[in-house]
N, C-alpha and C positions, 0 to 999 in steps of 0.2 A: 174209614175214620175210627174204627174201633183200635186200630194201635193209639192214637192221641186220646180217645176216652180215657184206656186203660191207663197208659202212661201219665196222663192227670190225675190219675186216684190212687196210683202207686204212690206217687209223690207226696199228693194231701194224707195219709195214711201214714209216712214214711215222717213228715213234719209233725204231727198229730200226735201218733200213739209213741212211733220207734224211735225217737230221739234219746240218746243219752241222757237228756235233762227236758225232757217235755216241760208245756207250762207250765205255770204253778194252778191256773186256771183247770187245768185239766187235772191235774195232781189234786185238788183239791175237792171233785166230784166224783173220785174212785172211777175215773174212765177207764181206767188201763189195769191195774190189777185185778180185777175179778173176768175182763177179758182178755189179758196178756197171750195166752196158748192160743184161742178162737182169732185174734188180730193178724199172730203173725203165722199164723199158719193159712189164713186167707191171703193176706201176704204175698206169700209163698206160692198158694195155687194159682193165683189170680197171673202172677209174672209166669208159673211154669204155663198156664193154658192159653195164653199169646205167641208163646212161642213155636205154640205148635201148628199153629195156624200158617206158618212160617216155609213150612215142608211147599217148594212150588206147585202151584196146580194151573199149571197152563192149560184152562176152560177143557175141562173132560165132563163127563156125564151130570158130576156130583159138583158141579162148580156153580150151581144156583144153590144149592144148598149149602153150601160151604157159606157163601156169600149172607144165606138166611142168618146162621150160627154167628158169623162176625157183627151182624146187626143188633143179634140177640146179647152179642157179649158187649156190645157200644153200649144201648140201652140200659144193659145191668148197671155197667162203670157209671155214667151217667146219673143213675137213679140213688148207688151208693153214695156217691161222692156227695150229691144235692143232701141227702136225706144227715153226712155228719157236718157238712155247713149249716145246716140250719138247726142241727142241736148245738153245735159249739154257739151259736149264735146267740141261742135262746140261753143258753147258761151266761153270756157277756149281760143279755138283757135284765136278767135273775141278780146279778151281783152289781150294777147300775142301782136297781129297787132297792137293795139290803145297804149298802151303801160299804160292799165288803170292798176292801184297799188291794190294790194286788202286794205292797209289802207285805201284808196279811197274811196273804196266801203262803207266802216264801218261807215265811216261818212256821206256817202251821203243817204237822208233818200227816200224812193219813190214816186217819184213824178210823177201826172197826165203828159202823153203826146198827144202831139196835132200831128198827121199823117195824110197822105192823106191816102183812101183808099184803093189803091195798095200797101202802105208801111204796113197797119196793117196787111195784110192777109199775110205777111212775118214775121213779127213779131215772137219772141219765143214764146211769151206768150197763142198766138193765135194757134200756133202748136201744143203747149202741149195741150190745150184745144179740140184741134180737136182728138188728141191723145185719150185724157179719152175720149170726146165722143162718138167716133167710138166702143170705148172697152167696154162704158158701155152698146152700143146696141147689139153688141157680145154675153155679157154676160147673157141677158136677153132675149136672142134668146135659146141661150144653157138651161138659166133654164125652160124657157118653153116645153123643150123637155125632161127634168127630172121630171116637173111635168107630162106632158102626160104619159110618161112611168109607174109612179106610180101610176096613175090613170085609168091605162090599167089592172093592176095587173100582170105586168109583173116585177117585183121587189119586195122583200119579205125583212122586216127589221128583225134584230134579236135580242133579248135584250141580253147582256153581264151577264152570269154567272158567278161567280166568283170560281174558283174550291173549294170544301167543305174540301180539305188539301192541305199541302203541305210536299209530298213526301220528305224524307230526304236525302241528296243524297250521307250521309252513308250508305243507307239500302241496304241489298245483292241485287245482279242485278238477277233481274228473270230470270230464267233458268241457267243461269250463275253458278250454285256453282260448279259443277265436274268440270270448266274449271280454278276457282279459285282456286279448291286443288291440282291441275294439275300445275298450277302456283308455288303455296307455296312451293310446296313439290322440283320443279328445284332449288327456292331459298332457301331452308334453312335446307332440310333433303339429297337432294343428297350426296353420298359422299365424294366427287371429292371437294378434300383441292386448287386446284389450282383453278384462278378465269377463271369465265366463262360467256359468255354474253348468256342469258336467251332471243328466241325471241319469239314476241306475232306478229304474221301475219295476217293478214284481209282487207275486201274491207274497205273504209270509211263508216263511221256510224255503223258497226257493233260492237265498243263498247271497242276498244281498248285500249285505254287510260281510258275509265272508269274500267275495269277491275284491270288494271297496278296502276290505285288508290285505288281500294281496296285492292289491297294485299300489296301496300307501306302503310297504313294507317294502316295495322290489328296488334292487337296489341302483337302479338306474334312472329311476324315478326319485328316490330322494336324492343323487347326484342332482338334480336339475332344478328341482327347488331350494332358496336359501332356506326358508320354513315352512314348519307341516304343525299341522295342531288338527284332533280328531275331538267331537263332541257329539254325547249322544242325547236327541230332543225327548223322543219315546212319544206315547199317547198322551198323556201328562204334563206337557214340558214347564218346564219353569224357568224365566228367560234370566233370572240372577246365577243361578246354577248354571247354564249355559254360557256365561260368558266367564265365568270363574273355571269351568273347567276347560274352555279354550285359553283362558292366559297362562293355566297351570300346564296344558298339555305343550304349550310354547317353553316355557321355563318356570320352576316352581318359585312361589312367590308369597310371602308372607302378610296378614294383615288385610286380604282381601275383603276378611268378612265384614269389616268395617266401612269400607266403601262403600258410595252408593250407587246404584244400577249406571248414572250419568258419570261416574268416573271410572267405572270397569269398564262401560262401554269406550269409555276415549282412550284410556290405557291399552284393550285392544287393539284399538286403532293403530293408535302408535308403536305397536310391534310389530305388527303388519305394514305398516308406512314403508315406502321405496325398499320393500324386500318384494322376490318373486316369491309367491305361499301357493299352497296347496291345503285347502281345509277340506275334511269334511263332519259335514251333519247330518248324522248317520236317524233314519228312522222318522224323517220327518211326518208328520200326521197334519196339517194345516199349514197355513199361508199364513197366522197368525204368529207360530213356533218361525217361521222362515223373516216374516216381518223383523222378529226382535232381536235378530244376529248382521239380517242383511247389510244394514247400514256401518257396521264394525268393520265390514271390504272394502278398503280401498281399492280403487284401480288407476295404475301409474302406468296402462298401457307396456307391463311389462311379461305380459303370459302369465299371469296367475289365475289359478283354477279353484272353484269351490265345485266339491263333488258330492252332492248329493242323494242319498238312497231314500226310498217312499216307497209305498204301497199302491199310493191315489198318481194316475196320472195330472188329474187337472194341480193338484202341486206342485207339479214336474212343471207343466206351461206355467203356473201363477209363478214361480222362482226364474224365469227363462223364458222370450218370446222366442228362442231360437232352437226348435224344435230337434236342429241338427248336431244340440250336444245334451240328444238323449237316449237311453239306449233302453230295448225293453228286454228284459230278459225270458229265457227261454227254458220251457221242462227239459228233463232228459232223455233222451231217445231211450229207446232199450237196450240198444251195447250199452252204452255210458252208464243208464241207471244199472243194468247189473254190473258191471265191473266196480261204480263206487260201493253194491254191498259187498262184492269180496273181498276189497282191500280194507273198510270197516270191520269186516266179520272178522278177519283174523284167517287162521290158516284153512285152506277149503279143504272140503271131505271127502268129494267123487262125484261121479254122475248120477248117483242114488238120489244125492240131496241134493243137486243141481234140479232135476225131475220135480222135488217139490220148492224150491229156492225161488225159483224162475216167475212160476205166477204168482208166487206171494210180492218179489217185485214189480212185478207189474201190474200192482193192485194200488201201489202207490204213488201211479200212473207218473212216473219222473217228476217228481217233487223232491229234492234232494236230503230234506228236512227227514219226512218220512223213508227215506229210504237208511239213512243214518242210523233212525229209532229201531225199526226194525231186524240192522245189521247189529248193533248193540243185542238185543234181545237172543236172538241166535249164533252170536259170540260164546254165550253161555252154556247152548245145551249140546250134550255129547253123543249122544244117542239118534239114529234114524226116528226110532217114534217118538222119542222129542221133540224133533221138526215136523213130524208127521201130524202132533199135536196144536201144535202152535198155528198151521196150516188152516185144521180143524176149524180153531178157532177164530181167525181172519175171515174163512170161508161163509162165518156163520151167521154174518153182517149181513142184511138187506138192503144195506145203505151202499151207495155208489162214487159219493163226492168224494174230493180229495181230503175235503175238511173232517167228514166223518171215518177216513180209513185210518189218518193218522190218532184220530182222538181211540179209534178201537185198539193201535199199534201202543198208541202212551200209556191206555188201563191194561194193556198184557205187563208193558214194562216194569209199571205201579207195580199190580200185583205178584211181580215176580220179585223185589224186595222184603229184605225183613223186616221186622214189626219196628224194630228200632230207628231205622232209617226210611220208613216210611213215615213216623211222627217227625222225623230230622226236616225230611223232603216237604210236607207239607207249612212245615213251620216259617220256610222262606216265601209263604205268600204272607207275610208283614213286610216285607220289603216292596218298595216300589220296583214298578218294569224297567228294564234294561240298569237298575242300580248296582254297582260295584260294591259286593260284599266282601267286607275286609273277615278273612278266617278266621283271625284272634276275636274279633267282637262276636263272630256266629256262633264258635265255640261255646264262648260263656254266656248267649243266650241261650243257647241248648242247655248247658247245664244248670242256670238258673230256673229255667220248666222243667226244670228234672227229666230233661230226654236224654243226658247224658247219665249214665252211675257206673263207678269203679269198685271195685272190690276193696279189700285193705291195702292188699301188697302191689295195686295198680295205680299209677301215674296217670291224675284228670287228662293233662295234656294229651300226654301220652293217647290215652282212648278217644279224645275226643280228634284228634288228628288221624286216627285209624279208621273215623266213622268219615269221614269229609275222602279221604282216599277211596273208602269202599265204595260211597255215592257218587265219586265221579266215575270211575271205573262200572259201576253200572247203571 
């Protein structure tokens, strides 16, 4: 968390002091001239000592310490930031009392003042001052102990590989095909004319909905249906959202929002009326989410299939008394789970890193989820004891579920990002689960938190489209 500290008081600092035309509220308390050089040279260090943080350290010796210093440098960001919101604050509260106008302000330009000695050390100007200086000697405490660290050999950097392709993610899921024919065959060869909800059961990350999109995607399966409409419930659901996005995923359609839940549900209807359809409701979490769609199916006794994915089996029975269009899904053996990290990983290196490759997949006991996160992760490093490190670090877990291998696999991943894209990454938990985020609006919420900044002669777009490519890619 220490990149989203920093990056919030880079910002507040940047709005603050560095603006071209600060306030006139601040202009009028001599905030910035008498600390001009102490501002933006903290500034300065405070962005260069994040980035250094940056250098990979795939869990080596010095990686609780590392970890110490990031908390130390969260805490500082944190403490600075609080301490000039509540002087700016108390200066808004101060000119409230005097009943100063801010036109006032705009015209009054800064002028030298004469105090006694016990009035300056109360001063704002003089507290912000004390302010950056205490923090610039923080910070230059903390990098001291990142360079001793590095200079110990307790920290190992990694250069960034780029993966040598990029997997399609039409391509069959490995191991997966008998579970896909298995699929096909409930949707489109059964013989049972009346409609039937089709379910796909599994832990999370085993592969669900990736499945449930290749056989809505295959092309012999939408030859067989007139319509297909896909909607996702999630833990959360919300059943006006759901029926809005099943009529748009039909045909897109304007003035939905207006509607009310009793006429989107009958306009579904009526799309679906004497066509043969194929839905699915991808992620369902209750019988409640399954309730508020079901009644939208008609069945005209003409093979239409609802295909449903879940975690809970008793959903799977409460949507379906007929047990035999349900399917459970299955982990990966060990061929299958190592063959899906090679063709994730990208190009393979030998039998050296096979040696260590092999039991690190099979730590992620065929969970497909985690075997992906992992292949990503090792996409990137070039080196034998790069892998050899990462191994280290996998190995060093006491935990054994499948739940805890992948969350040890997702904080290598985390921490193997930069500062920047790590405030990026964390910033889309304001988004709801399983929600479609449009790029253009992430963008410019990145940039409005100040996660994004361009230089003069760089294009926002431009950068802010370079950070969304790096984050997917790693």
């Amino acid at each position: 968390m220490a990149c989203v500290a920093v990056a919030s008081l880079l910002r507040t600092i940047q709005l603050e002091f560095l603006q071209y035309q600060p306030r006139p509220l601040v202009l009028h308390n001599h905030l910035i001239s008498p600390n001009k050089h102490l501002i933006q040279s903290f500034h300065q260090n405070l962005g260069f000592l994040i980035t250094q943080f940056d250098d990979k350290r795939i869990n080596m010796d010095g990686v609780e310490a590392i970890k110490h210093l990031e908390t130390k440098l969260r805490d500082l960001a944190f403490s600075v930031e609080d301490e000039i919101e509540i002087l700016v604050a108390h200066l808004y509260d101060i000119e409230e009392e005097d009943d100063v106008g801010i036109a006032d302000l705009v015209l009054e330009e800064e002028k030298p003042q004469r105090d006694t000695d016990a009035e300056k050390t109360t001063q704002p100007c003089v507290k912000l001052g004390q302010v950056f200086q205490t923090a610039m000697e923080q910070i230059e405490a903390i990098k001291e102990e990142l360079l001793k660290i590095k200079a110990e050999g307790r920290k190992t950097a990694h250069d960034v590989l780029q993966r040598s392709e990029v997997v399609s993610s039409q391509a069959q899921m490995v191991g997966k095909k008998d579970e896909f024919e298995i699929i096909k065959k409930l949707l489109t060869e059964l013989g049972s004319k009346g409609k039937k909800v089709v379910s796909i059961i599994g832990m999370g990350g085993i592969g669900k909905t990736t499945l449930a999109g290749q056989v809505y995607e295959d092309s012999s399966v939408a030859m067989h249906f007139d319509v297909r409409a896909w909607v996702v419930a999630s833990q959360l659901h919300d059943k006006r959202q759901m029926l809005i996005g099943l009529i748009n995923s039909i045909s897109k359609q304007g003035n939905l929002e207006k509607a009310t839940d009793e006429d989107l549900a009958l306009k579904l209807y009526q799309c679906l009326k004497c066509q043969r359809y194929m839905v699915v409701v991808d992620d369902v979490w209750s019988g409640e989410a399954w309730d508020d769609v079901s009644n939208c199916f008609p069945d005209d006794g003409n093979g239409s299939r609802v295909l449903l994915t879940t975690r809970l089996a008793e959903v799977a029975n409460y949507s379906s008394s007929n047990s035999d269009f349900s399917h459970h899904m299955q982990l990966l053996d060990q061929r299958d789970s190592w063959n899906l990290f090679c063709e994730k990983a990208g190009k393979f290196c030998g039998a050296e890193f096979e040696m260590i490759g092999r039991p690190i997949v099979e730590k992620c006991k065929g969970l497909p989820l985690a075997i992906i996160v992992v292949a990503g992760l090792f996409s990137k490093l070039c080196t034998l004891n790069e892998w050899e490190n990462v191994a280290k670090a996998l190995d060093s877990s006491t935990t054994t579920t499948i739940a805890a291998t992948c969350s040890k696999i997702l904080s290598l991943s985390y921490n193997h990002l930069p500062h920047y894209l790590k405030a990026c990454f964390l910033y889309l938990g304001v988004f709801p689960e399983d929600y479609a985020i449009n790029a253009n609006e992430l963008t410019r919420l990145w940039s409005a938190e100040g996660l994004v900044n361009t230089s003069e002669n760089e294009n926002f777009d431009v950068v802010a489209d370079k950070h969304i490519q790096e984050w997917i890619e790693t």
